[in-house]
N, C-alpha and C positions, 0 to 999 in steps of 0.2 A: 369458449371454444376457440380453441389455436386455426388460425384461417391463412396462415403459412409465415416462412421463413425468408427473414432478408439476412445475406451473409456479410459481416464489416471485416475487413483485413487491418482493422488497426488495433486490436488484441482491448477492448474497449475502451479505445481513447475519446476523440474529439468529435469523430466520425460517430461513434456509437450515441454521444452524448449529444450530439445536436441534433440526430435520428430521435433521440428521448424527447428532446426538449419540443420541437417540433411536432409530434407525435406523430411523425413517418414511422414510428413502430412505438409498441408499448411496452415492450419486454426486451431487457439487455443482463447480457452477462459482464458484469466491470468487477472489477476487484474490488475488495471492501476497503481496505486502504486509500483507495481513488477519493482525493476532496471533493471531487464535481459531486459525489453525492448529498452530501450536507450540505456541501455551500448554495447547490439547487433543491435544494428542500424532497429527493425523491427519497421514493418509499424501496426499503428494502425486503425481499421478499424471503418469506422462510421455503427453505426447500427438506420438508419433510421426507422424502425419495432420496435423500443424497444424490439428485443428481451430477451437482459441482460438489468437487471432492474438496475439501480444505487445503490451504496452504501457507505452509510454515514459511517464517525466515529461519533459515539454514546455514550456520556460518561452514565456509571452503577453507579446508587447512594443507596448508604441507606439513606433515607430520614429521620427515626430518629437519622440518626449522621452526614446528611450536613448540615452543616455550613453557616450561609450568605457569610463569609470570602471566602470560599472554592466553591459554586457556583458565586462568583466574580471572582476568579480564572480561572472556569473553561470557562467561558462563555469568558475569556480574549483571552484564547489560540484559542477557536473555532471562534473568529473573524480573527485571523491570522494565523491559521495553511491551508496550500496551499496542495493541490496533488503534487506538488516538494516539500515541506519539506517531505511529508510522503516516500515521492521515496527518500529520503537523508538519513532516521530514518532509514528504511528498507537496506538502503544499511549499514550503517554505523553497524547493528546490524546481517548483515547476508551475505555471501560471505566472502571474505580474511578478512574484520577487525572484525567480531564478537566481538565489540564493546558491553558491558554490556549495555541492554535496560534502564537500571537505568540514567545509565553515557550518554547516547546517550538524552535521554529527557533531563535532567540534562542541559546538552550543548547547546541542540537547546534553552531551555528555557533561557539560557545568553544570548545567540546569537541574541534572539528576545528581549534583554531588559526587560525580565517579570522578571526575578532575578537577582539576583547581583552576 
């Protein structure tokens, strides 16, 4: 039985996540992509109601400067980028390595054979 609501302004960062870890509360909405959840061993819950809607990564284009090159590109990556690559990008870019987001894509894109 739900016995109320605490609100976190930090879109379920660190706030949300020390509230878990602590268990100042027992229930959090964080992204799935978010490391904090495997690397703290919590449990993901199924939400049979949809109440969290899904969310894609969505690439932004100007469509007077894409490229056929460049949407060959980009439709390459969205056949193989996984929810664990994104929970690898996200760790690799935030936590102890703060890893440049540049250098972080950079590597995964060798990693996957799309560049050299």
């Amino acid at each position: 039985m739900l016995k109320g609501l605490k609100p976190f302004s930090d879109g379920g960062g660190n706030l949300t996540l020390q509230a878990l870890l602590t268990n100042d509360v027992q229930v959090a909405d964080i992204y799935t992509t978010t490391p904090s959840i495997q690397d703290n061993a919590l449990v993901v819950l199924d939400d049979p109601k949809n109440n969290f809607k899904a969310q894609q990564v969505l690439p932004l284009y100007n469509m007077a400067k894409m490229t056929d090159k460049a949407k060959a590109a980009l439709n390459n990556v969205s056949k193989i980028l996984t929810t664990d690559d994104l929970i690898n990008l996200n760790r690799a870019v935030s936590g102890n390595q703060k890893q440049n987001p540049k250098d972080a894509a950079a590597a995964w894109l060798k990693d996957k054979g799309i560049v050299k």
